[in-house]
ROBA-395589 format. One record per residue (C-alpha): residue number from 0; x, y, z. Coordinates in Angstrom, 1 decimal, decimal comma. Layout:
BEGIN
> NUM;X;Y;Z
...
//
This chain:
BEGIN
> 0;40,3;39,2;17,4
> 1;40,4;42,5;15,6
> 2;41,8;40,7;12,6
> 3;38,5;38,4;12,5
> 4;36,2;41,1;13,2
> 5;37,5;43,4;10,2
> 6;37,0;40,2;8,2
> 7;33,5;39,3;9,3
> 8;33,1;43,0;8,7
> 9;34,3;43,1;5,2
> 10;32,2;39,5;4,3
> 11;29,0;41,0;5,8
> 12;29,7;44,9;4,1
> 13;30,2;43,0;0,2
> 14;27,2;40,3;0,7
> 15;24,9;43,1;1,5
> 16;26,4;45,6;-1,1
> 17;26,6;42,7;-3,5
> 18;22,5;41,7;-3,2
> 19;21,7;45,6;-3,3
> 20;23,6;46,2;-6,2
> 21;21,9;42,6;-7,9
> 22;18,2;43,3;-7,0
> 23;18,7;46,8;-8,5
> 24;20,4;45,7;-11,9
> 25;18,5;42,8;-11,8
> 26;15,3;45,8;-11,6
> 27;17,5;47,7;-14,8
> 28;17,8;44,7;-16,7
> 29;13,9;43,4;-16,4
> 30;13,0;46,0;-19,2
> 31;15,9;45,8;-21,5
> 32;14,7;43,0;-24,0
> 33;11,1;44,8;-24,9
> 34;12,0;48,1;-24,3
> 35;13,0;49,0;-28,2
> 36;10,1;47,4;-29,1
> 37;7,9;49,9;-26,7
> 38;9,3;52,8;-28,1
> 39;8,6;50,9;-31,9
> 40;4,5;50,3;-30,8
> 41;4,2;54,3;-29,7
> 42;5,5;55,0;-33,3
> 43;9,4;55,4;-33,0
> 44;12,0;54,9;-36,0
> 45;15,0;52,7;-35,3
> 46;16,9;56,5;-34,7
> 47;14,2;57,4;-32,1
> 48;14,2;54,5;-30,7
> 49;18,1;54,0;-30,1
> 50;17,9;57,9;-29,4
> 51;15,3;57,2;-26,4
> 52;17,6;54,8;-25,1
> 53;20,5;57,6;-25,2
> 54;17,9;59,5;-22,9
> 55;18,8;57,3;-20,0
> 56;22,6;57,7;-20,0
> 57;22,4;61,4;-20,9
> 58;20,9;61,5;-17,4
> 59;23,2;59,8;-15,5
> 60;26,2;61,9;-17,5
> 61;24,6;64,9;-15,4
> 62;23,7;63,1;-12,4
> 63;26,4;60,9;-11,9
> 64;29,1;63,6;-10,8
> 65;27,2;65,0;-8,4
> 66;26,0;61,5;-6,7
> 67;29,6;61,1;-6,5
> 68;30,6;64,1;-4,7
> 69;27,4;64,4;-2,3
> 70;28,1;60,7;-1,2
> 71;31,9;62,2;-0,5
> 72;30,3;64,8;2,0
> 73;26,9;62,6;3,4
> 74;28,1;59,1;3,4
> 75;27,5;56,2;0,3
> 76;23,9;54,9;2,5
> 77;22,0;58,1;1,8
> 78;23,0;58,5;-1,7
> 79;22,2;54,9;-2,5
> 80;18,8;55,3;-1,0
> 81;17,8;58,5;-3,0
> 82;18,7;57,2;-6,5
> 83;16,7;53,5;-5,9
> 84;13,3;55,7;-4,7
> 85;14,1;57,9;-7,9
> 86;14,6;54,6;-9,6
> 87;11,7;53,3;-8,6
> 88;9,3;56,4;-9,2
> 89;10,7;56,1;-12,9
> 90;10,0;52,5;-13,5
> 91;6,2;53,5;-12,3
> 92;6,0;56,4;-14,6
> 93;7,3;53,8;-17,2
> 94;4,7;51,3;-16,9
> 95;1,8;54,0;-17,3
> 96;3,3;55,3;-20,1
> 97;1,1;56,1;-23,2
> 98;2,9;58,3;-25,6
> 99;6,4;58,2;-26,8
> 100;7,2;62,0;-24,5
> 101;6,1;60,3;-21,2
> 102;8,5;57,0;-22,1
> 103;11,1;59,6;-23,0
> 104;11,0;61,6;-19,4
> 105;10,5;58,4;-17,6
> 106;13,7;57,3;-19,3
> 107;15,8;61,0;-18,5
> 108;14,1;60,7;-14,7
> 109;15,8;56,7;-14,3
> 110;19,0;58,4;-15,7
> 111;19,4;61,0;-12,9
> 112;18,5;58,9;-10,4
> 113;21,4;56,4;-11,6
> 114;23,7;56,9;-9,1
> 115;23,4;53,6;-6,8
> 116;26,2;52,1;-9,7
> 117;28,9;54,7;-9,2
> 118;28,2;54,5;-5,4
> 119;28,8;50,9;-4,8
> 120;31,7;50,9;-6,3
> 121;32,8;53,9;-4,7
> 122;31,5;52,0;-1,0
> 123;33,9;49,1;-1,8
> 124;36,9;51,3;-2,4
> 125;35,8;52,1;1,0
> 126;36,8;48,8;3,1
> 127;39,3;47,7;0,6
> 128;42,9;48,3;-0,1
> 129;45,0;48,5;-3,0
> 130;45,8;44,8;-2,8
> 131;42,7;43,2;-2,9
> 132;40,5;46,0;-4,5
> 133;40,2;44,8;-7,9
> 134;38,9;41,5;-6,7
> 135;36,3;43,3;-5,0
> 136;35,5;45,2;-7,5
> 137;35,1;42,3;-9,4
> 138;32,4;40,7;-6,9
> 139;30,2;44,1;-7,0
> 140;31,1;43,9;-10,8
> 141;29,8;40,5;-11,0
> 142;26,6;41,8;-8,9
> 143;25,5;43,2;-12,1
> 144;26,2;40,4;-14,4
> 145;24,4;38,6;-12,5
> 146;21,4;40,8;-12,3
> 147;22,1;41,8;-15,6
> 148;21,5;37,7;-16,7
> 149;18,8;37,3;-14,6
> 150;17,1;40,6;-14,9
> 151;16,4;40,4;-18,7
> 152;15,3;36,8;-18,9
> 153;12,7;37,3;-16,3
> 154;11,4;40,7;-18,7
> 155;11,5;38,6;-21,8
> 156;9,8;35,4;-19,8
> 157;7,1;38,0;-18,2
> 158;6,9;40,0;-22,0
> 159;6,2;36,8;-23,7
> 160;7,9;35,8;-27,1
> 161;5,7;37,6;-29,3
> 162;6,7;41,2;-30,1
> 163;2,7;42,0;-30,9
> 164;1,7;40,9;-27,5
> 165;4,0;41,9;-25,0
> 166;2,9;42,9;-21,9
> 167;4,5;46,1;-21,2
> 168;2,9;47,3;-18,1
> 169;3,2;43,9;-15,8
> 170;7,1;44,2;-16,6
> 171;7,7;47,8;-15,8
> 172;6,4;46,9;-12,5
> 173;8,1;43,9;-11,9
> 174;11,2;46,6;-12,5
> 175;9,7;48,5;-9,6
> 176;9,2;46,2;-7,5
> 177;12,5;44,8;-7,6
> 178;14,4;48,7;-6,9
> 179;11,9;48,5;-3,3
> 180;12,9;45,5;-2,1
> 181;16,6;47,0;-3,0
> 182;15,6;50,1;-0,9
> 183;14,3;48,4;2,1
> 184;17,6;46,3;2,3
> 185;19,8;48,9;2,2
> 186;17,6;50,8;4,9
> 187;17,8;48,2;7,1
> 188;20,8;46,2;6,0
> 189;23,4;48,1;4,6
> 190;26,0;50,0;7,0
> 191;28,0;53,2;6,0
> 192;31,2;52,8;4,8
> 193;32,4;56,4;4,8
> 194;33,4;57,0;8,3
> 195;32,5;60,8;9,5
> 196;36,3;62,1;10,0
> 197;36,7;61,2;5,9
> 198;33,7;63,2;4,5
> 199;34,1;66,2;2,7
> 200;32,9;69,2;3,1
> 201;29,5;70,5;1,2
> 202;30,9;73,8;0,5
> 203;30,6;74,1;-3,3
> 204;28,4;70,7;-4,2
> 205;25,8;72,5;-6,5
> 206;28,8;73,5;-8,8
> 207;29,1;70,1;-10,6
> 208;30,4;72,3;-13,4
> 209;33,9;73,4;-11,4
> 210;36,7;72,0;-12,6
> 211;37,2;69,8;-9,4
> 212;33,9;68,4;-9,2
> 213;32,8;67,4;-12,9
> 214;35,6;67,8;-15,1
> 215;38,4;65,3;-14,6
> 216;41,9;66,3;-13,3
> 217;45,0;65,6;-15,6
> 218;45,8;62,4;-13,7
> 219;42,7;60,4;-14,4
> 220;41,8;61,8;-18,6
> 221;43,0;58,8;-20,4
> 222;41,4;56,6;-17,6
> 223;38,1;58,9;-18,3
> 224;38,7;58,8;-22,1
> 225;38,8;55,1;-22,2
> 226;35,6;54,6;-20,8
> 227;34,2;57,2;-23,0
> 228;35,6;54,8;-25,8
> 229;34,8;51,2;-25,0
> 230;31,1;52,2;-23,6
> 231;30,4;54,0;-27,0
> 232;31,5;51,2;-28,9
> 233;29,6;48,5;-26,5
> 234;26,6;50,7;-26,5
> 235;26,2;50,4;-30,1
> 236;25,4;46,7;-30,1
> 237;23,1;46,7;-26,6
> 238;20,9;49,8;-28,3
> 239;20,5;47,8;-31,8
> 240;20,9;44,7;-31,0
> 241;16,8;43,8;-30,0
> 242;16,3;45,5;-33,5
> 243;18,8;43,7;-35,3
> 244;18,1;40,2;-34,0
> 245;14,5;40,8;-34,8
> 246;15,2;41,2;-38,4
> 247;18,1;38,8;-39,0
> 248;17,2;35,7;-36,4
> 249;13,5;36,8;-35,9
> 250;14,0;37,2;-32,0
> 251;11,0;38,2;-30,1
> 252;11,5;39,7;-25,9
> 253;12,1;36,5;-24,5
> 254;14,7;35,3;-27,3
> 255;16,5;38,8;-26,6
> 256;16,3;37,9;-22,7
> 257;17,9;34,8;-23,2
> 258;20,9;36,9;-25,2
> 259;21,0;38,8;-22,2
> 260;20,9;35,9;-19,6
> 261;23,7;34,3;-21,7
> 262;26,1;37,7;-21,3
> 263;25,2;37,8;-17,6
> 264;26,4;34,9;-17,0
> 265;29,8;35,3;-19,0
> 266;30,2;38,3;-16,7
> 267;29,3;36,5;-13,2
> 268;31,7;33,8;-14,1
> 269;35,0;36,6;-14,8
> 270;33,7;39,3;-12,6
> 271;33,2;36,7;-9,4
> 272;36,0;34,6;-9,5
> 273;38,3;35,5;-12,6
> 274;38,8;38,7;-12,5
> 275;41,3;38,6;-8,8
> 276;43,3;35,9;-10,3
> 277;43,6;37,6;-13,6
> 278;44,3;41,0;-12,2
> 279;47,3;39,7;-10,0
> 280;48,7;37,8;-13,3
> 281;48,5;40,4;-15,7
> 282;47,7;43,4;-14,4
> 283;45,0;46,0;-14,7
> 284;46,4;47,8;-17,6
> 285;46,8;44,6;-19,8
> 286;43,4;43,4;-18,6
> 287;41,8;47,0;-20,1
> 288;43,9;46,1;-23,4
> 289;42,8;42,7;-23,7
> 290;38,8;43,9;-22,7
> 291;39,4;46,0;-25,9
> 292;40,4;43,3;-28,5
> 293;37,7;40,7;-26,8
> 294;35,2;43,4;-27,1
> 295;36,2;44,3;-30,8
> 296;36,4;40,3;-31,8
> 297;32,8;39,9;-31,0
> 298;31,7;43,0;-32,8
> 299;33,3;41,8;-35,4
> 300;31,7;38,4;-35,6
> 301;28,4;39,5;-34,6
> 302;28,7;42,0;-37,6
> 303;29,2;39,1;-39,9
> 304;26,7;36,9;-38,4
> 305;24,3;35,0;-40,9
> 306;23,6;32,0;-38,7
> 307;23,8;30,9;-34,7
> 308;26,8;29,6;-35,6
> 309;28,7;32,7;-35,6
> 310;26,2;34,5;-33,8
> 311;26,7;32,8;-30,1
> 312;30,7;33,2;-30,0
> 313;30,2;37,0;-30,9
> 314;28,2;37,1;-27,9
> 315;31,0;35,2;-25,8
> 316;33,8;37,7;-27,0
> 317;31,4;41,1;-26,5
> 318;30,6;39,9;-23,2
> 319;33,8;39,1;-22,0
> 320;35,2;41,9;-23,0
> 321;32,9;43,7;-21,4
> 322;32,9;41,7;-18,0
> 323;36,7;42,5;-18,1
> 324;36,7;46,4;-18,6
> 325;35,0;47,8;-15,9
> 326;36,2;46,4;-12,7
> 327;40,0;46,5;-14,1
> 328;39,3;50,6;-15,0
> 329;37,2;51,1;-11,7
> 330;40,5;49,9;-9,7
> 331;42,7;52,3;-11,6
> 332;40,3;55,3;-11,7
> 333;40,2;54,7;-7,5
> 334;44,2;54,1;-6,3
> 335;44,3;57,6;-7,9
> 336;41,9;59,4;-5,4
> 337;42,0;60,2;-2,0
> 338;39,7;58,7;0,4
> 339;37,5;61,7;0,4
> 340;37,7;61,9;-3,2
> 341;36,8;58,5;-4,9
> 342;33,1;59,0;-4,9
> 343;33,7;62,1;-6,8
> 344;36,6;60,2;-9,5
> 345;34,4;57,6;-10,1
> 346;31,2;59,5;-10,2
> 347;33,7;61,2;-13,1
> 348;34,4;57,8;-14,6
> 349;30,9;57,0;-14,6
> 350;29,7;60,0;-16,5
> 351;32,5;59,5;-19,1
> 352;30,9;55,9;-19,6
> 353;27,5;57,4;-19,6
> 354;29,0;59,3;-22,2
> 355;30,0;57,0;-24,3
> 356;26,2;55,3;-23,9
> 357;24,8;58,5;-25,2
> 358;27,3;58,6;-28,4
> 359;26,9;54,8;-29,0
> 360;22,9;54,6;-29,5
> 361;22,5;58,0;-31,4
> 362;24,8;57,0;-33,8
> 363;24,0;53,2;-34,0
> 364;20,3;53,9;-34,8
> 365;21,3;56,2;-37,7
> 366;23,8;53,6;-39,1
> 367;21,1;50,8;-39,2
> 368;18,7;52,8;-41,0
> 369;21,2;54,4;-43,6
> 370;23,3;51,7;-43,9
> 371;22,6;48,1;-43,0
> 372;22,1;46,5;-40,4
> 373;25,2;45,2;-39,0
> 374;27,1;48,6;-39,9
> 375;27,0;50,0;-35,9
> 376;29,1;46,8;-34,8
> 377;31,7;47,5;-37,6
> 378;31,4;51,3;-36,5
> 379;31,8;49,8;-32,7
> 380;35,1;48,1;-33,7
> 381;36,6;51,2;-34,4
> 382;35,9;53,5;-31,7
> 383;36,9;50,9;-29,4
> 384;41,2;51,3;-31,0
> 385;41,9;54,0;-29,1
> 386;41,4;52,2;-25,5
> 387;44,0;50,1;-26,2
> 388;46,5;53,0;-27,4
> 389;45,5;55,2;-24,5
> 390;45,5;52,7;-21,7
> 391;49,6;51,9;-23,1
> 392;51,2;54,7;-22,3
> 393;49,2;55,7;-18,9
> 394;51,2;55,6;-15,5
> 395;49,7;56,1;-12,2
> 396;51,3;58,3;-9,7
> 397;51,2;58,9;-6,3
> 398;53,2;60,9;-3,4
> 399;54,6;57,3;-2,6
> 400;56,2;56,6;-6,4
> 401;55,0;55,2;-9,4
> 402;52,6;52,2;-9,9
> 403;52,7;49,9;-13,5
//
């Protein structure tokens, strides 16, 4: 009996943090097809632009430690509740927006209010174990594919395919609304996972600069480095790329949603059912190498891309690549915390990859215009070597012995 209730437990706690996490990617996503192209009608360069796209991750660098370790001391429900209100507040601010500062501070407000990501993952470390972890890590992972696919093609439908004409405004809102119906299921839906006796203390949680709350310990910096890698590299194609298939392919919002639908769904396919299978064969640290060379493959095709014919498998490698990465990192980055302590480790993680989303952009933006166009995915194949040299020689230990 116990043994089918902590089942029906476990189905019911994913489904719910599953749909949370989709509805509030899915509200992320809506904007990310037409958003260079707002930034491009208030009068931004290709290095503003990409620059006002860094705004949003420099946020959630910041923001994201500190989600981690108050969820540690107040429970995951709270924290997830605070950052979709702030998320929704931002999309609002977003939609209003007339001049290139207010889509800037909308941008930094989303950023800090980013911690719902960190936080899920974080809730499923919760009623996991090590064994099956990865796979659910995977299924929140493949949350935001999902919403990811479905989030951008409903922005570039609502947008419409002509740059000139968007409609800005109607799909800001639509971002909105989609972060409140998030909120009002996790008020009424979602349970705690963080029992009581587990929490940590709040003694010290307003010094997200201490070593033990922002920086990373020893154990986890070439777990926190990696990140910082592959999400620079990635980041330099998803802050471009709008741009760059505009002038090459002559992609409107809704062409660009459709790019976006198409790496969702690579994503929803490894992340929901591949990625447990794949993880038991192989192993997280081989799946992090192998996210690396998938990841660099595409860059490298989409950098040479002249026609569809190249273009579309470029896509394929990038997003697999980058379907496989997090969940397989997420997995290390938590069997090396303490129960009490993953929020804060991954909240770590997290701001290493937002990071790497601020380097990405303000570099990628710079490259285009100085270069050509294509120059920030070659640039992307190179920061993305040192994952796979890093991620070889890490070992995780623990009191019990040492884990491949």
């Amino acid at each position: 009996i116990k043994l089918n209730l902590f089942i029906f437990l476990y189905i019911h706690h994913m489904f719910i943090i599953f749909l949370v996490t989709f509805i509030g990617l899915m509200g992320f996503g809506i904007i990310l097809p037409l958003f260079p192209f707002y930034a491009e009608r208030l009068g931004a360069s290709p290095e503003i632009i990409t620059l006002t796209m860094a705004i949003f991750s420099l946020g959630q660098f910041f923001a994201a430690p500190f989600w981690g370790r108050l969820s540690d001391s107040i429970g995951r429900k709270k924290v997830i509740i605070i950052s979709l209100f702030g998320s929704t507040m931002s999309y609002i601010l977003l939609a209003f927006a007339d001049t290139l500062t207010l889509v800037i501070l909308s941008r930094a407000f989303a950023g800090l209010m980013a911690g719902n990501i960190s936080i899920a993952f974080a809730y499923v470390t919760d009623i996991t174990d090590e064994k099956n972890r990865s796979a659910g890590l995977g299924r929140v992972s493949a949350a935001l594919g999902l919403g990811f696919m479905t989030g951008p093609a409903i922005g570039g439908f609502l947008a419409g395919s002509e740059v000139e004409s968007a409609n800005y405004v109607l799909t800001a809102m639509a971002g909105a609304s989609l972060n409140v119906v998030a909120l009002i299921g996790t008020i009424f839906f979602l349970k705690e996972s963080l029992e009581p006796s587990k929490r940590k203390s709040l003694q010290g949680l307003f010094k997200i600069f201490e070593a033990n709350t922002f920086y990373p310990k020893k154990l986890i910096l070439p777990l926190v480095a990696c990140g910082l890698f592959f999400y620079c590299s990635m980041s330099t194609m998803e802050a471009i790329f709008p741009l760059w298939a505009n002038a090459i392919f002559n992609y409107g919002p809704s062409h660009i949603g459709g790019v976006f639908f198409m790496l969702g769904l690579v994503a929803v396919i490894i992340q929901g059912g591949l990625i447990g299978p794949l993880t038991k064969l192989l192993g997280e640290k081989r799946l992090i190498q192998i996210a690396a060379l998938s990841l660099m493959t595409g860059l490298v095709l989409l950098g040479n891309s002249s026609n569809e014919f190249t273009l579309w498998p470029g896509l394929f490698f990038y997003g697999a690549g980058a379907a496989m990465f997090n969940p397989s990192l997420s997995s290390l980055v938590s069997k090396s915390a303490r129960d009490n302590e993953r929020g804060m480790y991954l909240g770590q993680y997290q701001a290493a990859c937002a990071m790497g989303r601020i380097l990405g952009p303000t570099f990628s933006g710079v490259l285009y215009s100085t270069f050509q166009p294509s120059a920030p995915f070659f640039a992307g194949v190179v920061v993305a070597l040192p994952v796979i040299l890093l991620i070889a020689n890490f070992t995780l230990r623990k009191s019990e012995g040492v884990i491949e």
